[in-house]
N, CA, C and O atoms as a Tinker XYZ file with bonds, in Angstrom:
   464  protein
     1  N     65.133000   -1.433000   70.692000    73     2
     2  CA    66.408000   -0.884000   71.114000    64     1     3
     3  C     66.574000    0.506000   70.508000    63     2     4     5
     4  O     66.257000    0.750000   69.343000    81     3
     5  N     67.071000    1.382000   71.326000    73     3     6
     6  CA    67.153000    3.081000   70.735000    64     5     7
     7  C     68.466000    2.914000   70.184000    63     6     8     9
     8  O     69.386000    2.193000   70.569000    81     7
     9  N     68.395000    3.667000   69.264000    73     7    10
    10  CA    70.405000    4.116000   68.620000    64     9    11
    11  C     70.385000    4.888000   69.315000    63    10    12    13
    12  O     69.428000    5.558000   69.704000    81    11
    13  N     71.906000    4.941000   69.710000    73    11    14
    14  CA    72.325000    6.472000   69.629000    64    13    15
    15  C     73.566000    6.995000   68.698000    63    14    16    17
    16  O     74.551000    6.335000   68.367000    81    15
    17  N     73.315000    8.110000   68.422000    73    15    18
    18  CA    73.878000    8.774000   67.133000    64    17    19
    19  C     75.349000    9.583000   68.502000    63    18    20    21
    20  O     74.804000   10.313000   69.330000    81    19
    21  N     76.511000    9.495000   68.641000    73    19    22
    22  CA    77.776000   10.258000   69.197000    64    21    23
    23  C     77.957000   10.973000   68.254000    63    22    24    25
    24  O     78.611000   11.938000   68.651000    81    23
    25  N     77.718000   11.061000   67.068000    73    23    26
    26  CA    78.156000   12.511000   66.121000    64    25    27
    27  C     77.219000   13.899000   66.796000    63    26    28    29
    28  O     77.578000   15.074000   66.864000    81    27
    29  N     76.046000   13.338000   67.199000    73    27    30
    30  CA    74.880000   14.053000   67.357000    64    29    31
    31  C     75.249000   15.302000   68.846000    63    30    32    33
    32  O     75.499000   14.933000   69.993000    81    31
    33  N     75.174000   16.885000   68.332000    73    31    34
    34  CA    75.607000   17.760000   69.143000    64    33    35
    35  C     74.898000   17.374000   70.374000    63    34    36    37
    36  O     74.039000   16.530000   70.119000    81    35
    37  N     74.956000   17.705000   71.672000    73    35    38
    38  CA    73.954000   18.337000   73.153000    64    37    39
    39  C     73.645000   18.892000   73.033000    63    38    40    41
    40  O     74.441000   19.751000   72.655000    81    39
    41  N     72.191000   19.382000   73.105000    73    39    42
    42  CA    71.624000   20.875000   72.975000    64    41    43
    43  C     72.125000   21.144000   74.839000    63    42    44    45
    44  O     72.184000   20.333000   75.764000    81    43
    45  N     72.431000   22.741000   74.785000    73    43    46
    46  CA    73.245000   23.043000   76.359000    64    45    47
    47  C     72.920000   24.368000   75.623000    63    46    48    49
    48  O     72.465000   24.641000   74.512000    81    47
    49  N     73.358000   25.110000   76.743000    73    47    50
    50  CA    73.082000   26.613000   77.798000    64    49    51
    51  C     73.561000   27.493000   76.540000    63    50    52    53
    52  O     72.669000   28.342000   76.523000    81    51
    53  N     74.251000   27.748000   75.687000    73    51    54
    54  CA    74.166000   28.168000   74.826000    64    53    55
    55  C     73.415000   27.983000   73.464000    63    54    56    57
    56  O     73.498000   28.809000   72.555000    81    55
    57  N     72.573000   26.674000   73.384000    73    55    58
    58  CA    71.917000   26.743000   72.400000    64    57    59
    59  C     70.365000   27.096000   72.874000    63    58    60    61
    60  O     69.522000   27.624000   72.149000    81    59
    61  N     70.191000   26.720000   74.141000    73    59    62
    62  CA    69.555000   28.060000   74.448000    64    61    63
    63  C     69.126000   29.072000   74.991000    63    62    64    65
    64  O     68.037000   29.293000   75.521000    81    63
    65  N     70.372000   29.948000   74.791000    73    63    66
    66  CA    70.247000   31.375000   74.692000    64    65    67
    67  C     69.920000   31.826000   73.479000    63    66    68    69
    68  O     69.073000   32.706000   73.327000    81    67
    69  N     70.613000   31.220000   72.421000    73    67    70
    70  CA    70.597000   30.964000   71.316000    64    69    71
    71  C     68.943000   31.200000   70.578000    63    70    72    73
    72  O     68.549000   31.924000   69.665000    81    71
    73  N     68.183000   30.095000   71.579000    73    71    74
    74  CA    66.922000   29.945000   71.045000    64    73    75
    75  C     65.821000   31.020000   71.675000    63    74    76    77
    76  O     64.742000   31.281000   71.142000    81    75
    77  N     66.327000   31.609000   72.955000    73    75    78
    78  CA    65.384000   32.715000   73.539000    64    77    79
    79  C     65.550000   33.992000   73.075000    63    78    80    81
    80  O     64.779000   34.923000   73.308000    81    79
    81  N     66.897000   34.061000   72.193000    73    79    82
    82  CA    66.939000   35.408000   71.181000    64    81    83
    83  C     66.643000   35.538000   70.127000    63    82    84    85
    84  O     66.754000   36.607000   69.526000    81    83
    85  N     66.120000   34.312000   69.561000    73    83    86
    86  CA    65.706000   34.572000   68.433000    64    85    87
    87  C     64.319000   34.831000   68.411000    63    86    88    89
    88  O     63.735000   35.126000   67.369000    81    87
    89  N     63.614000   34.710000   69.797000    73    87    90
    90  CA    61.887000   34.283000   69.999000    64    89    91
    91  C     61.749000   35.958000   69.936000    63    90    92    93
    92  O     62.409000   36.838000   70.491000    81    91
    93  N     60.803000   36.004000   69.178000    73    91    94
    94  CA    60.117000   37.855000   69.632000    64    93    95
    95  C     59.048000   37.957000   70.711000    63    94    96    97
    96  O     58.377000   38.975000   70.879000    81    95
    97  N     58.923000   36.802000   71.463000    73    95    98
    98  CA    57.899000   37.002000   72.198000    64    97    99
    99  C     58.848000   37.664000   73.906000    63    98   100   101
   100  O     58.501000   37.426000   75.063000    81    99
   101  N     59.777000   38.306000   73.542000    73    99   102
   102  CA    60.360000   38.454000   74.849000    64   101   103
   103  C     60.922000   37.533000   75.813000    63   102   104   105
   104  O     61.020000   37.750000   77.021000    81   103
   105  N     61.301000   36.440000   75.167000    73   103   106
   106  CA    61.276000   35.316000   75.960000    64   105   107
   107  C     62.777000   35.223000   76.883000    63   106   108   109
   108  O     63.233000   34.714000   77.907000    81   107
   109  N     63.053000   35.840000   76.070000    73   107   110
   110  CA    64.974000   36.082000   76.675000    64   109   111
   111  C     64.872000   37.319000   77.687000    63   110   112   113
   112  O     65.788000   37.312000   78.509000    81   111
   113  N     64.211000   38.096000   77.781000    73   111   114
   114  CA    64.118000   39.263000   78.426000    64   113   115
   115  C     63.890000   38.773000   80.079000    63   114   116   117
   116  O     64.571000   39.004000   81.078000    81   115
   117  N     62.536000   37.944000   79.876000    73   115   118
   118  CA    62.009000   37.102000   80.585000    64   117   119
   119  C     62.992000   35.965000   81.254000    63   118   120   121
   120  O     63.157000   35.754000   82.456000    81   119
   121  N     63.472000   35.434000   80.369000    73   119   122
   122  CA    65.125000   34.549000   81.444000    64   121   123
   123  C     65.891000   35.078000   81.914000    63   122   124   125
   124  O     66.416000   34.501000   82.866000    81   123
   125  N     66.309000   36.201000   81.612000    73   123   126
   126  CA    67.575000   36.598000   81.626000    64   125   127
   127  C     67.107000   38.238000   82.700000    63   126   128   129
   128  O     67.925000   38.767000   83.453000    81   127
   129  N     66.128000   38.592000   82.562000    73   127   130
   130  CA    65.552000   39.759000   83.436000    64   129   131
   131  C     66.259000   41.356000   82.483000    63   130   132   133
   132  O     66.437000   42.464000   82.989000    81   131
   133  N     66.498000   40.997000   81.211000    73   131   134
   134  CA    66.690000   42.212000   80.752000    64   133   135
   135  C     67.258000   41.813000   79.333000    63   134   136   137
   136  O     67.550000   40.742000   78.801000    81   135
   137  N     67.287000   43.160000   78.947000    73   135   138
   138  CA    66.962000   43.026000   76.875000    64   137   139
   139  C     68.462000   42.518000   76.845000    63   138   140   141
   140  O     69.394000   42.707000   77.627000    81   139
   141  N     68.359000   41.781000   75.623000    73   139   142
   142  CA    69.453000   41.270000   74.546000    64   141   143
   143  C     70.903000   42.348000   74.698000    63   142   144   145
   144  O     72.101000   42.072000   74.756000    81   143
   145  N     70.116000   43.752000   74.731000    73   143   146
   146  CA    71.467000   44.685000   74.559000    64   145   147
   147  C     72.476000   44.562000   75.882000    63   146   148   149
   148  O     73.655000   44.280000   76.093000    81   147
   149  N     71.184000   44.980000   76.711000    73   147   150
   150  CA    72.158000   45.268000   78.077000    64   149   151
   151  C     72.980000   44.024000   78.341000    63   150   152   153
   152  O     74.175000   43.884000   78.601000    81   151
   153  N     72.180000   43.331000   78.227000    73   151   154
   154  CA    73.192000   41.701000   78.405000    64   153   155
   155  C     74.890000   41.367000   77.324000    63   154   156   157
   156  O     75.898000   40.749000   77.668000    81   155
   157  N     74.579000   42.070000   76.011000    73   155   158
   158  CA    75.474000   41.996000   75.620000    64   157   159
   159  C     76.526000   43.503000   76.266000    63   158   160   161
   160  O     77.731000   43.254000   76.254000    81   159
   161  N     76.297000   44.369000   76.581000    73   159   162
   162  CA    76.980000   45.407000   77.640000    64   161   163
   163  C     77.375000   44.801000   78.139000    63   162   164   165
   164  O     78.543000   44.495000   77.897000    81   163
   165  N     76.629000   44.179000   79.241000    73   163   166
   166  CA    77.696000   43.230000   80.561000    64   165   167
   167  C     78.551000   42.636000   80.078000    63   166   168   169
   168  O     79.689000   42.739000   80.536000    81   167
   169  N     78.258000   41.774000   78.932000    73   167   170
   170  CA    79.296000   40.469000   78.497000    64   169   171
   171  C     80.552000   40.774000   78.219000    63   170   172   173
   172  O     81.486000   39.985000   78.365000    81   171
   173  N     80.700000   42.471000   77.611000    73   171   174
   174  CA    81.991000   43.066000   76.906000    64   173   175
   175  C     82.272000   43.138000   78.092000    63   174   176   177
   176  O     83.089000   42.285000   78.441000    81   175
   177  N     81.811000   44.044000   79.135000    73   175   178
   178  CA    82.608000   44.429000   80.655000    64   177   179
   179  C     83.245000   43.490000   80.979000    63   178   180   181
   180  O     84.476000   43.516000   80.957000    81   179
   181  N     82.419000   42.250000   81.423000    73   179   182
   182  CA    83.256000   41.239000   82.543000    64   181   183
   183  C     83.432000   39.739000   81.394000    63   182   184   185
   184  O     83.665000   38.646000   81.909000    81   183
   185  N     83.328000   39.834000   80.250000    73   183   186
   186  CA    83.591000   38.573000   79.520000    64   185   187
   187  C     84.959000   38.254000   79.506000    63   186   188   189
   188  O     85.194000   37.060000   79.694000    81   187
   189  N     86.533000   39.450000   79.229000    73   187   190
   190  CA    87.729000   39.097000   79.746000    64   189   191
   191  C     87.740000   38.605000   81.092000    63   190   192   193
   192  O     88.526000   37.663000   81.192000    81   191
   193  N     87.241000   38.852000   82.013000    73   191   194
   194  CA    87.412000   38.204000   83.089000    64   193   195
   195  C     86.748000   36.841000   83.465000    63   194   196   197
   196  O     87.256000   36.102000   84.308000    81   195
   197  N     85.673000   36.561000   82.854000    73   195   198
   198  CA    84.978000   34.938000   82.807000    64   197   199
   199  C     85.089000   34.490000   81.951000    63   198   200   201
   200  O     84.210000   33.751000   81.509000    81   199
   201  N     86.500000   34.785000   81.157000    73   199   202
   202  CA    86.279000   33.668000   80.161000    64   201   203
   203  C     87.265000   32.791000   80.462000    63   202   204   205
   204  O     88.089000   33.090000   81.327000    81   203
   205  N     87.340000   31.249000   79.610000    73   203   206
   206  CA    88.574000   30.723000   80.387000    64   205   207
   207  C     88.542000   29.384000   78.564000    63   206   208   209
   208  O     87.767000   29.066000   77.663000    81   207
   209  N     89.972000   29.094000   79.046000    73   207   210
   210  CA    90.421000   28.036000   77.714000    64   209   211
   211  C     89.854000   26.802000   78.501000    63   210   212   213
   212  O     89.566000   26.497000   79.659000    81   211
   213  N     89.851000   26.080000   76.826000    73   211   214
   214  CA    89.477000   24.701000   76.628000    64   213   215
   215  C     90.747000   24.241000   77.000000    63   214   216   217
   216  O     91.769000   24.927000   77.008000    81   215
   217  N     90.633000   22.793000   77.378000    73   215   218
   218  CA    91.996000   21.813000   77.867000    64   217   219
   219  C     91.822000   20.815000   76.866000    63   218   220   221
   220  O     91.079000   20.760000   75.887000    81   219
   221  N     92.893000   19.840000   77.451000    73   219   222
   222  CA    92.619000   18.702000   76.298000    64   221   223
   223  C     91.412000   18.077000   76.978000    63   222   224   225
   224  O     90.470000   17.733000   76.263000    81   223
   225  N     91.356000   17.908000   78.220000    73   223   226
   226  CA    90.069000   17.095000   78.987000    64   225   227
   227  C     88.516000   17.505000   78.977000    63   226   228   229
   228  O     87.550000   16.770000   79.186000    81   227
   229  N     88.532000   18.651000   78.729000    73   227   230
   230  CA    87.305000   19.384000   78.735000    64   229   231
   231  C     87.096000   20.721000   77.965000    63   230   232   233
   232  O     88.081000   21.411000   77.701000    81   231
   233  N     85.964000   21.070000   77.632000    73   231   234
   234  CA    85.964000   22.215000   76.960000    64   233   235
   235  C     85.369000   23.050000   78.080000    63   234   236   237
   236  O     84.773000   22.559000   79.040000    81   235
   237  N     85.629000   24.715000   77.836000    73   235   238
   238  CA    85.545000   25.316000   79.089000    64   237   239
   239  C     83.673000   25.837000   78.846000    63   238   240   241
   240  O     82.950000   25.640000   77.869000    81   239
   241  N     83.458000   26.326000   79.767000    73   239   242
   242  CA    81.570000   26.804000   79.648000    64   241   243
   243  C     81.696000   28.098000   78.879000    63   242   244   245
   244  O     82.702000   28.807000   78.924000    81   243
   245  N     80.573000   28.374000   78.144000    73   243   246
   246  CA    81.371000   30.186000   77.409000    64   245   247
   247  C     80.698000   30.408000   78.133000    63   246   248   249
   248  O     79.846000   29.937000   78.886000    81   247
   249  N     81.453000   31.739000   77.664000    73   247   250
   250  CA    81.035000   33.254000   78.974000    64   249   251
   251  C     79.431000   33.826000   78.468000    63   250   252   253
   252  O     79.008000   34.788000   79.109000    81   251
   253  N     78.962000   33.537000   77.883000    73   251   254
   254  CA    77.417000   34.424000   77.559000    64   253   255
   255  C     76.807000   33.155000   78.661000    63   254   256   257
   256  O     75.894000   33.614000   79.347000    81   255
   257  N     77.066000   31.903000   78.924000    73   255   258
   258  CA    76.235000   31.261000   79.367000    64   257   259
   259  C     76.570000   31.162000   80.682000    63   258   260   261
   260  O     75.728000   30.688000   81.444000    81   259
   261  N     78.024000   31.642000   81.265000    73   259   262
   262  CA    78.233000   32.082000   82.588000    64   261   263
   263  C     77.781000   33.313000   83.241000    63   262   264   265
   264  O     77.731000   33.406000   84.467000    81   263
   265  N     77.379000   34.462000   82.272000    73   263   266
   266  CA    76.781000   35.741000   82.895000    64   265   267
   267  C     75.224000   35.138000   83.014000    63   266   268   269
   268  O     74.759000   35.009000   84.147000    81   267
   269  N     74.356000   34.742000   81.764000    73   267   270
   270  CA    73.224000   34.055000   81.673000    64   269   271
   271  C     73.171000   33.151000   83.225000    63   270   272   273
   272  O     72.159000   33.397000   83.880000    81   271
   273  N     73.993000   32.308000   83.758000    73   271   274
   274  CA    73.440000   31.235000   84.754000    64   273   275
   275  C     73.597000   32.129000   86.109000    63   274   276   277
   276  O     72.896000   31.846000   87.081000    81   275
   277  N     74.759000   33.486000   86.179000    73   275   278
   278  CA    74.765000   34.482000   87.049000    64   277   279
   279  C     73.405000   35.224000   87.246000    63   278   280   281
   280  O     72.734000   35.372000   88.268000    81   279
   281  N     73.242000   35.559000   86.230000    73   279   282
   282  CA    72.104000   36.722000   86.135000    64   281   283
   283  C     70.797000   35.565000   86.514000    63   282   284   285
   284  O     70.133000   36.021000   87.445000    81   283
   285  N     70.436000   34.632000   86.185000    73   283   286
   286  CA    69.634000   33.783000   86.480000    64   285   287
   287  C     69.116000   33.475000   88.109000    63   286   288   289
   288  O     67.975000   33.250000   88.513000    81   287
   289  N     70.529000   33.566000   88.940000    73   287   290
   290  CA    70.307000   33.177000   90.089000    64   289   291
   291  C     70.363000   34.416000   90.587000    63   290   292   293
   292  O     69.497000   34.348000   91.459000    81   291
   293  N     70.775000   35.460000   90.625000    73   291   294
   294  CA    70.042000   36.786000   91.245000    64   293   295
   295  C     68.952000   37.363000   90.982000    63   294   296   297
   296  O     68.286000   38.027000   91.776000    81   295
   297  N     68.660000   37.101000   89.634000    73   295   298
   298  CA    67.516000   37.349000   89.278000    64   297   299
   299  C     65.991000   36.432000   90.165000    63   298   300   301
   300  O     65.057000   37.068000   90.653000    81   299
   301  N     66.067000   35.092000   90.186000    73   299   302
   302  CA    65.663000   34.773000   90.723000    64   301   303
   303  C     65.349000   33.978000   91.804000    63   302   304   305
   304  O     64.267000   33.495000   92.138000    81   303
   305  N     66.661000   33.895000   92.405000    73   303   306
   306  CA    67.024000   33.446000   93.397000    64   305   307
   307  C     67.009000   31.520000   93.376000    63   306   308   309
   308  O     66.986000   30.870000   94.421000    81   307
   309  N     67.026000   30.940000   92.109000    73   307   310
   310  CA    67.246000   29.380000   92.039000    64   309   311
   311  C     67.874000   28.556000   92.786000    63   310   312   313
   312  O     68.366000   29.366000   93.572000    81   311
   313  N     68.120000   27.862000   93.027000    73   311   314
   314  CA    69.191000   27.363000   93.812000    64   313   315
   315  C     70.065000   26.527000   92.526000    63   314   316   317
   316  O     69.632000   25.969000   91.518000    81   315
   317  N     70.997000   26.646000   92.865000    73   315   318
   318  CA    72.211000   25.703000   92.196000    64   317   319
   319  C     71.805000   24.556000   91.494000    63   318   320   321
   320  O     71.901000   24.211000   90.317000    81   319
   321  N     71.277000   23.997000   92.612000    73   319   322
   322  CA    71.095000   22.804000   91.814000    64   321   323
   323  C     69.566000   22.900000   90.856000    63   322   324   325
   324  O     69.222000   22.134000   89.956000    81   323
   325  N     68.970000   23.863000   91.287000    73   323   326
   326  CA    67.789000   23.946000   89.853000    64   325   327
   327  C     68.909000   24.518000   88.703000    63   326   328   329
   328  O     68.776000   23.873000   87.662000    81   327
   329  N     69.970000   25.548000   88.606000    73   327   330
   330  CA    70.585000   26.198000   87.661000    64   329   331
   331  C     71.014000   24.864000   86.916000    63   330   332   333
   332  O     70.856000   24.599000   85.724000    81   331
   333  N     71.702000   23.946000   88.091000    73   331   334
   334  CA    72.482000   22.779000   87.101000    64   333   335
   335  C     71.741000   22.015000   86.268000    63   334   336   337
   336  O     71.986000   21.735000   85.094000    81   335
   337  N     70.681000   21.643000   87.039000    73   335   338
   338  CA    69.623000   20.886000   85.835000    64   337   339
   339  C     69.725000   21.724000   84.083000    63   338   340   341
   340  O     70.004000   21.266000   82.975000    81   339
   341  N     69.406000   22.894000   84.491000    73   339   342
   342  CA    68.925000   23.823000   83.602000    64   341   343
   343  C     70.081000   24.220000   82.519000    63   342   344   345
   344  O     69.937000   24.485000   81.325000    81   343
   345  N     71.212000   24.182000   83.263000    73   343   346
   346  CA    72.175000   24.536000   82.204000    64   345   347
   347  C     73.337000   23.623000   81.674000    63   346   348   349
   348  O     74.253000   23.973000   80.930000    81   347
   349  N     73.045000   22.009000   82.369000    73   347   350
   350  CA    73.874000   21.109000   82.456000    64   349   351
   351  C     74.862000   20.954000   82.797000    63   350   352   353
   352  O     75.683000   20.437000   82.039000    81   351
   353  N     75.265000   21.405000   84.319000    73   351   354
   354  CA    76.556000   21.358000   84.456000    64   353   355
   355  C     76.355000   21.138000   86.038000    63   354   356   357
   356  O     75.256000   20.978000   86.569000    81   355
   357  N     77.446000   21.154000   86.624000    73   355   358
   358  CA    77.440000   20.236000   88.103000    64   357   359
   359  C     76.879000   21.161000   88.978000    63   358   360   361
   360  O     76.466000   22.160000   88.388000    81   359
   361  N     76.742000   21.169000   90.047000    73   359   362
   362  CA    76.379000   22.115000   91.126000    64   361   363
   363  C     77.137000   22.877000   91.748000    63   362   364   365
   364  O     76.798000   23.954000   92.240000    81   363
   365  N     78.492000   22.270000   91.790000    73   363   366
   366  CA    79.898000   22.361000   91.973000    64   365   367
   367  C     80.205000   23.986000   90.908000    63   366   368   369
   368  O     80.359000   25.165000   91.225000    81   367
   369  N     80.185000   23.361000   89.780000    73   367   370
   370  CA    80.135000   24.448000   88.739000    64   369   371
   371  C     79.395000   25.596000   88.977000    63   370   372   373
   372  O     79.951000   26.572000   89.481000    81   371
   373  N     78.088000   25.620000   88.652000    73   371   374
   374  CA    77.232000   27.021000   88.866000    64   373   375
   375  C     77.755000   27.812000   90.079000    63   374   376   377
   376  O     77.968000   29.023000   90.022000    81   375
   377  N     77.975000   26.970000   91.316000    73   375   378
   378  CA    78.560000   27.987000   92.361000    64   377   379
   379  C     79.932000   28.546000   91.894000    63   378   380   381
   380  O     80.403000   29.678000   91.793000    81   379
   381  N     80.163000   27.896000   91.767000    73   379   382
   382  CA    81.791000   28.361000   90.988000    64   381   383
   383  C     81.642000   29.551000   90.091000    63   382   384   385
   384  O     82.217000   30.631000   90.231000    81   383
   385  N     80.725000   29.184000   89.070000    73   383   386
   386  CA    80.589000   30.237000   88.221000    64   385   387
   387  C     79.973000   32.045000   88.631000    63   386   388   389
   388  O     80.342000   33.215000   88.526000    81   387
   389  N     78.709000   31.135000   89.186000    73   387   390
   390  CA    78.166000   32.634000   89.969000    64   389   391
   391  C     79.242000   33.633000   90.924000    63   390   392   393
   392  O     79.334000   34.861000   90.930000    81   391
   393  N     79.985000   32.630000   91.693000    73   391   394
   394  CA    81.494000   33.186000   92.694000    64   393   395
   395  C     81.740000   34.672000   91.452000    63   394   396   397
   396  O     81.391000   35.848000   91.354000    81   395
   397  N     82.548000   33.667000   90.701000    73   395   398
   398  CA    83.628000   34.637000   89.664000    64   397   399
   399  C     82.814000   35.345000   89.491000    63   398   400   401
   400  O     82.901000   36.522000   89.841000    81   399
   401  N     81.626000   34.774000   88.812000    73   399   402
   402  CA    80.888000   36.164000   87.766000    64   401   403
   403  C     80.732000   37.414000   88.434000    63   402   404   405
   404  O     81.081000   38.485000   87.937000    81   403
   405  N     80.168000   37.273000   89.648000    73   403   406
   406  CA    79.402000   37.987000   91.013000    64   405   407
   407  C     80.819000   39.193000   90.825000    63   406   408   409
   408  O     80.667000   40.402000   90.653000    81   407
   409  N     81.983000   38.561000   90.903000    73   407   410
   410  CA    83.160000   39.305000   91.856000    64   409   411
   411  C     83.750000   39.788000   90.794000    63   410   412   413
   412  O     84.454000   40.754000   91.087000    81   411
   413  N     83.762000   39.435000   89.332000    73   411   414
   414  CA    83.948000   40.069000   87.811000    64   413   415
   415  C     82.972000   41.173000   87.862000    63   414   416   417
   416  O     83.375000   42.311000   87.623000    81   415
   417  N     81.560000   40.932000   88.186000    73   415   418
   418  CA    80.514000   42.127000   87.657000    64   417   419
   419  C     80.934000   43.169000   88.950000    63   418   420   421
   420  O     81.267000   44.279000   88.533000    81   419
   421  N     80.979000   43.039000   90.312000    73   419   422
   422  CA    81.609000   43.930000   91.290000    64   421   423
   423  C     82.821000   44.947000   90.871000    63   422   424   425
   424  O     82.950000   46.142000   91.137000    81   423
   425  N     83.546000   44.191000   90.230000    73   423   426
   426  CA    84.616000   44.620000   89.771000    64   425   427
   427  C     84.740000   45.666000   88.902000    63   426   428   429
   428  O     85.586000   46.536000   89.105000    81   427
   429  N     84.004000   45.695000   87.957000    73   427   430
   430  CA    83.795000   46.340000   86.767000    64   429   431
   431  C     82.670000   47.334000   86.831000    63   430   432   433
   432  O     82.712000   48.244000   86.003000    81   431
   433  N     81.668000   47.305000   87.686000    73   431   434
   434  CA    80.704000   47.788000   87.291000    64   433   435
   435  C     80.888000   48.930000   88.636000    63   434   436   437
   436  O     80.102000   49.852000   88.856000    81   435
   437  N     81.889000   48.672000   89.299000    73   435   438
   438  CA    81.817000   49.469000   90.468000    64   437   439
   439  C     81.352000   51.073000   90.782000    63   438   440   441
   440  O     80.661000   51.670000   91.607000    81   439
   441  N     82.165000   51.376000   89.613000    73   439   442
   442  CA    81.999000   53.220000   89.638000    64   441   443
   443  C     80.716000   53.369000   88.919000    63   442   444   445
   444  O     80.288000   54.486000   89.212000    81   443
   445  N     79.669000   52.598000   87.886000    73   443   446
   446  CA    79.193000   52.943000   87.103000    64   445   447
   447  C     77.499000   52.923000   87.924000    63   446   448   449
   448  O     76.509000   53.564000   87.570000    81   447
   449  N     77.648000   51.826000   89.253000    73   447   450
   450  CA    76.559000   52.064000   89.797000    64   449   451
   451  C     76.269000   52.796000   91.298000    63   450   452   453
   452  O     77.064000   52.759000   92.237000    81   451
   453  N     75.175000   53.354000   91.308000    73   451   454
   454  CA    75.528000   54.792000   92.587000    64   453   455
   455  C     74.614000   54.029000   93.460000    63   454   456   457
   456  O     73.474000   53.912000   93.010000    81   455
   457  N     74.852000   53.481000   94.609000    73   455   458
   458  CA    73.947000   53.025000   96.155000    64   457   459
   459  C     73.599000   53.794000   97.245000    63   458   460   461
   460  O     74.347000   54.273000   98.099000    81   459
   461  N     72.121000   53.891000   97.121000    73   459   462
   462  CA    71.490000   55.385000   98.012000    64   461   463
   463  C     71.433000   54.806000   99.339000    63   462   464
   464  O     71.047000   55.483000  100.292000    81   463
C-alpha cells in the first residue's frame, strides 16, 4: 500500500520555471523561446493585467506561469490540451489564459512593436 503524505507540496508550472532558471544549460531559453530577462520585461508590462486574487475556493495561477503557458503556445504552437498536461491545469484554463495574456501583451506592447 503507498502513503500519501497531504502536507506534501505539487510540484506545478511554477516550480518549474523555477527549475529551468536555475539550469545553465539554456534550458529556460529553450521553453520559453527567450532569455530570463526579456521574459521578466514582459512580466512587468502585462503582469498588472494577468494577475488575479486567490478566493477562498481556489488559489489563482501566478502570472510568470500565465505569460510562460502564453509564450509556450505561440512559441510553439501546442495545443491546449498538451499545455494542460504540462502545466496542470484544465484545458478550459490555458485557453482562458492564453485569451487574456494574448490581449494583455497586444495591449501593452502595441506602440513598442513596428509591422512591415
Amino acid at each position: 500500500m503507498v502513503s500519501y503524505n497531504k502536507s506534501r507540496a505539487r510540484y506545478d508550472g511554477s516550480d518549474m520555471l523555477a527549475d529551468l532558471r536555475m539550469e545553465p544549460s539554456g534550458k529556460f531559453e529553450n521553453f520559453c523561446r527567450m532569455s530570463s530577462t526579456d521574459f521578466e520585461y514582459l512580466l512587468g508590462k502585462v503582469g498588472p493585467y494577468i494577475s488575479r486574487q486567490d478566493t477562498v475556493l481556489r488559489k489563482c495561477i501566478p502570472t510568470q506561469e500565465r505569460l510562460a503557458m502564453t509564450l509556450r503556445f505561440l512559441a510553439t504552437g501546442d495545443s491546449f490540451k498538451s499545455l494542460s498536461y504540462l502545466f496542470k491545469v484544465s484545458t478550459q484554463t490555458v485557453s482562458r489564459c492564453v485569451h487574456e495574456t494574448c490581449s494583455a501583451l497586444i495591449d501593452e506592447l502595441r506602440y513598442e512593436i513596428k509591422v512591415l
